[in-house]
N, C-alpha and C positions, 0 to 999 in steps of 0.2 A: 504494500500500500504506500502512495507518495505522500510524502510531509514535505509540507512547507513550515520552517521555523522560522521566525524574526526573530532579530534583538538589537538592541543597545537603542532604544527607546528611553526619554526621560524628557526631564524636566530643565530647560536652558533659557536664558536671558538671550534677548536680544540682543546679534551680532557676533552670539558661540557658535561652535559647531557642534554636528554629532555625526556620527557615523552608524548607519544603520546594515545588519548582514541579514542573510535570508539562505539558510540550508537545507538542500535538499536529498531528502532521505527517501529508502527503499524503492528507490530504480536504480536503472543503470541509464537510463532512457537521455540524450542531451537535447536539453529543451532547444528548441528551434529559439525561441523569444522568452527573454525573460523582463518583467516590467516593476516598478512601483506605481502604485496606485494610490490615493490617500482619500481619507471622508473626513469633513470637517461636522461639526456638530449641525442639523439642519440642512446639513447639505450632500445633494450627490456625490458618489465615487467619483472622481476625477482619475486622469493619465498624471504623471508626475514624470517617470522617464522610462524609455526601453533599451532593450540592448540585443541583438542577434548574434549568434553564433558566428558570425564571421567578424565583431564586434563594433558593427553597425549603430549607433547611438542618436536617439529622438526624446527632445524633450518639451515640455510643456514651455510658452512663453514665459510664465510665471517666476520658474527656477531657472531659466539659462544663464550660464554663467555664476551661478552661487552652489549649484547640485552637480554633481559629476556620479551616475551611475557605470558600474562595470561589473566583471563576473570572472570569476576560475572556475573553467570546467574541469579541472581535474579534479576538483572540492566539489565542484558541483554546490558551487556559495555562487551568489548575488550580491552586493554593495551599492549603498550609498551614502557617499562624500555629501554633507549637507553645511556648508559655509554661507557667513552672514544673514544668519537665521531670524527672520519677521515672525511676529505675534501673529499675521496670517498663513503662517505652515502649519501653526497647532491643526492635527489631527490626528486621527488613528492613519498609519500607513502599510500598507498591505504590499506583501509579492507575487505575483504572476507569476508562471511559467507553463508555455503552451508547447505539446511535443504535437508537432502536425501531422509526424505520423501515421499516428494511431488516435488523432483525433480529440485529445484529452486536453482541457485549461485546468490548471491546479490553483490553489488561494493558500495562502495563508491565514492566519488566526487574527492577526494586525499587531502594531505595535504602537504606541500612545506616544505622542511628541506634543509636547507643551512647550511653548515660546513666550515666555516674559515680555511685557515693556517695561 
């Protein structure tokens, strides 16, 4: 069964960083796309950034330039670099990973990011 873990989720001021990882467990399967996604309270899932296997990289207007997502497929982990962090990133932020395969998008659990002013 695939898991998706996040972590290194918390609580930062305004203009910290954090770095958030995303492990994935029980395949061997290498996701075609891996993404973050994030929900702010009252509001839709949003895209945040993606990344392809050939290490292809799209991101939302919002975070270019302060987010840097990337991936080790040999860890079969996800990353994101989240630099000069605003009071409007607080959300819970989630991982994707879609194996085209075989047809399958995976989620994670989410991980909670709170931003200070």
């Amino acid at each position: 069964q695939v898991q998706l873990v996040e972590s290194g989720g918390g609580l930062v001021q305004a203009g910290e960083s954090l770095t958030l990882s995303c492990a994935a467990s029980g395949t061997t399967l290498a996701f075609n796309v891996m993404g973050w996604y994030r929900q702010a309270p009252g509001k839709q899932r949003e895209l945040v950034a993606t990344i392809n296997l050939g290490g292809f990289t799209n991101y939302a207007d919002s975070v270019k330039g302060r987010f840097t997502i990337s991936r080790d497929n040999v860890k079969n982990t996800l990353y994101l670099q989240m630099n000069s962090l605003k009071p409007e990133d607080t959300a819970v932020y989630y991982c994707n990973a879609a194996a085209v395969r075989i047809g399958s998008v995976y989620w994670g659990q989410g991980t909670q990011v709170t931003v200070s002013s």
